[in-house]
C-alpha positions in Angstrom: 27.6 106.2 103.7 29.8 106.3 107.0 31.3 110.2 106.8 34.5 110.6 108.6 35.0 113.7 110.8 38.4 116.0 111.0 39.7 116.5 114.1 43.1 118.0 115.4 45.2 117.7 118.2 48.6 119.6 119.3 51.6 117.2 119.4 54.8 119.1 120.2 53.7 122.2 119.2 52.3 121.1 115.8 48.5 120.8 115.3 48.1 116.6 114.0 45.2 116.1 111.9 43.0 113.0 111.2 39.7 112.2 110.0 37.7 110.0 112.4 34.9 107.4 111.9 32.8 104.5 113.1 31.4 103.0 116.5 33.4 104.1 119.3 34.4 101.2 121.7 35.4 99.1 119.3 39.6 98.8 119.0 40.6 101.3 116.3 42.1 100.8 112.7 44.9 103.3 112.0 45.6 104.3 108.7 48.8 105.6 108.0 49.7 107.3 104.7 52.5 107.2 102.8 54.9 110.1 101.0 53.0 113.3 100.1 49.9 112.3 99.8 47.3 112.7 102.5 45.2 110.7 104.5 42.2 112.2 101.9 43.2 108.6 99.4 42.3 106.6 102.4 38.6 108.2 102.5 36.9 105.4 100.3 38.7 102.2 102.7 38.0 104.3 105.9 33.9 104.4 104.8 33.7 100.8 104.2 35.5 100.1 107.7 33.9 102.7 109.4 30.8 100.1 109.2 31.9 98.2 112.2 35.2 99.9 113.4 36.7 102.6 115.1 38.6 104.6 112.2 41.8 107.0 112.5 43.2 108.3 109.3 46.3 110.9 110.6 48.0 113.3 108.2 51.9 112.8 109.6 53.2 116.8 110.2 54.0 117.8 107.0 51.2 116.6 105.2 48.0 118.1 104.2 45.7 119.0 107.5 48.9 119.6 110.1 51.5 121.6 110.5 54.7 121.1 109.0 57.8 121.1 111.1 61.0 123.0 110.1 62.6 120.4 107.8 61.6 116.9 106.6 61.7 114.2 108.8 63.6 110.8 108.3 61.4 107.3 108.8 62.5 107.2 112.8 61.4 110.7 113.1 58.7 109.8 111.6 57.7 107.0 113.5 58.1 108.5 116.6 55.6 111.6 115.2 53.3 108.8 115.4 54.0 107.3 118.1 54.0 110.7 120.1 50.0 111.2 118.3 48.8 108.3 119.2 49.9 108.9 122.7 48.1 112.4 122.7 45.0 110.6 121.5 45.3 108.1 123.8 45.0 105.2 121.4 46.7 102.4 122.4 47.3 98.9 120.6 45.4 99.9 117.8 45.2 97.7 114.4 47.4 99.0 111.5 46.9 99.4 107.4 49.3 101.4 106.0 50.3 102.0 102.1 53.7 102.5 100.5 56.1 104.8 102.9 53.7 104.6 105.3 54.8 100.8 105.7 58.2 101.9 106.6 57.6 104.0 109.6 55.0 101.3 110.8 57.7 98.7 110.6 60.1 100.7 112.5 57.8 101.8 115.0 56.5 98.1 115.1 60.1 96.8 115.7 61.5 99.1 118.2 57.7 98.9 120.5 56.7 95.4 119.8 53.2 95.8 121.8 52.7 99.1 120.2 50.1 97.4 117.3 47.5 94.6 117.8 47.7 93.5 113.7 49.7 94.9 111.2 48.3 95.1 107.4 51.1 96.5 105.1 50.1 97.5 101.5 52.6 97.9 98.8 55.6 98.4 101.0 58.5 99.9 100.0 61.4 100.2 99.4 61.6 97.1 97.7 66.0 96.3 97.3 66.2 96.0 93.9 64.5 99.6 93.2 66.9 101.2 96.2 68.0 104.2 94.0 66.7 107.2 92.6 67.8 106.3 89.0 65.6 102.3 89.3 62.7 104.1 91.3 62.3 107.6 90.0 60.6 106.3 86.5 58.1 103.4 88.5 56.2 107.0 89.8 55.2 107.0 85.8 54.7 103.6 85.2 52.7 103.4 87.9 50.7 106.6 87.8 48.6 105.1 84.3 47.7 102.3 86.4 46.0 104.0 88.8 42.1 104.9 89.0 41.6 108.8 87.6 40.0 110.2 90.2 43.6 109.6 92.0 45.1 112.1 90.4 43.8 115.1 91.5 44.1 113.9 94.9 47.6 112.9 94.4 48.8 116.4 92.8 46.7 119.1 95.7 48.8 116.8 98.3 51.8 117.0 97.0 51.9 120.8 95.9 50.6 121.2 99.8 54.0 118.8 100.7 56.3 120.4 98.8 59.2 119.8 96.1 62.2 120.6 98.8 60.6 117.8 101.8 59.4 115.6 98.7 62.7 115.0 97.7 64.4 114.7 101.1 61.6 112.5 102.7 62.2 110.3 99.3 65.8 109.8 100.2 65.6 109.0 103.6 62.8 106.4 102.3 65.6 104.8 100.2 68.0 105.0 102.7 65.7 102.7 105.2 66.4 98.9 105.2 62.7 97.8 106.3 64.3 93.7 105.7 66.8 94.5 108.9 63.5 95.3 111.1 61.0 93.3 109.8 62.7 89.7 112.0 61.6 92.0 114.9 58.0 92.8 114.4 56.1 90.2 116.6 52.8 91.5 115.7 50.7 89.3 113.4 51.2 91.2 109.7 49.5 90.4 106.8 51.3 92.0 103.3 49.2 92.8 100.6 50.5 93.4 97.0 48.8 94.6 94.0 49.2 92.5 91.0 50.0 95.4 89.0 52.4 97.6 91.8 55.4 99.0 89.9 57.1 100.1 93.1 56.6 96.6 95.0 57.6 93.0 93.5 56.8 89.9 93.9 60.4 88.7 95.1 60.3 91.3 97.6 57.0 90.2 99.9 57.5 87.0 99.3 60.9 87.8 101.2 59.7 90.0 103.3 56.5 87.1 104.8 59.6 84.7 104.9 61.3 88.0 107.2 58.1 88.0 109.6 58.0 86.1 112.3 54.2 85.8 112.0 53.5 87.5 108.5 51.7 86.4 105.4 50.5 87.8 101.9 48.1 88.6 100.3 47.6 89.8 96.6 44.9 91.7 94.7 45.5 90.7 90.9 45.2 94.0 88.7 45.8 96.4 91.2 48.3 98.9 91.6 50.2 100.4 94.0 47.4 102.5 96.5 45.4 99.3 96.3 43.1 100.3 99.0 42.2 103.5 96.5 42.0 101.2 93.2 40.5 98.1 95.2 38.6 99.2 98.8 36.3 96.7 98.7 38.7 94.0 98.2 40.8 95.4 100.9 38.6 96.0 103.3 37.9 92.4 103.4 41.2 91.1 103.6 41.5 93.6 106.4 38.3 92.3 108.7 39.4 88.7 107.7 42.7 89.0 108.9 41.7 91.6 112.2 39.2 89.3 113.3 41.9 86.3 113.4 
């Protein structure tokens, strides 16, 4: 078993935390999370690609493990939180696999520093266009919530008590207020999108428009699964991950 290690670091005045794994000297996967959940539903994926790679897992201020800054933070202030870790940490041109929101703040961090990310791998990106209200996304948290693996659940609820109700519900609506299709024509970095047969956040439609968005993008999907596809599916995923990083 590859254990991952927690380490912080001070960016801006907030303490950033990430759990670390894998040979060093090897270019480094980043896994970035997505709303209120931690980087802790990323632990199973992280083991199985700690085997042969460098693995970062940050927790986003806010989120479980760092600080939390004084009010909730839109997807560009987001993306430039990561952008100013990474800098701290001195990773540079790392690979990418982020889940859900984290997919949003990847693509606009991807599209405003094109050589910021080697490969991109997005699972279950949101916010899909036909679900871009509270009223059409609100009930898919339900839907999708039975279709996900137990053990999920406790995860899911400690992480979002720790995030909050107040900067739940604002990071939510900056999510739907992002337009991910007017960025995506400007990510140059090879992405592959991968979609879980049984997401009710993501459909089909969507990343078959957003590959066709891409200038260098393709899909990917892992029948039954649902939306945290790398929690309900890491084996799976962690294949299409070292097929698609190793070119």
């Amino acid at each position: 078993m590859n254990e991952l290690e927690s380490r912080w670091t001070t960016v801006g005045g907030l303490r950033v935390h990430a759990r670390v794994g894998g040979p060093a000297g090897t270019r480094p996967i980043l896994l970035a999370h997505g709303i209120g959940v931690s980087s802790r539903y990323f632990v199973p994926l992280a083991r199985l690609l700690a085997e042969r790679h460098r693995v970062v897992a940050v927790d986003l201020p806010g989120w479980d493990g760092s600080d939390s800054p004084p009010s909730a933070l839109d997807i560009p202030g987001l993306a430039d939180q990561l952008a100013a870790w990474l800098d701290a940490v001195k990773i540079e041109r790392p690979h990418v696999v982020a889940n859900s929101l984290g997919c949003q703040y990847t693509i606009d961090l991807a599209a405003c520093e094109p050589e910021r990310f080697e490969r991109i791998v997005l699972i279950g990106p949101t916010v899909d266009p036909r679900y871009r209200t509270p009223l059409k996304h609100a009930p898919r948290f339900f839907v999708d919530a039975v279709r996900e693996p137990p053990s999920l659940l406790p995860i899911i609820v400690r992480d979002y008590l720790r995030f909050g109700l107040r900067r739940f519900v604002a990071t939510a609506g900056a999510a739907l207020r992002d337009r991910p299709e007017d960025k995506l024509p400007r990510v140059s970095a090879p992405t592959l999108v991968i979609k879980g047969g049984r997401d009710a956040f993501v459909s089909t439609d969507w990343v078959e428009e957003m590959v066709e968005l891409l200038p260098r993008g393709e899909l990917a999907v892992v029948p039954r699964a649902p939306h945290a596809t790398h929690y309900a599916a890491p084996g799976t995923v962690a294949a299409l991950v070292e097929r698609f990083i190793s070119g």
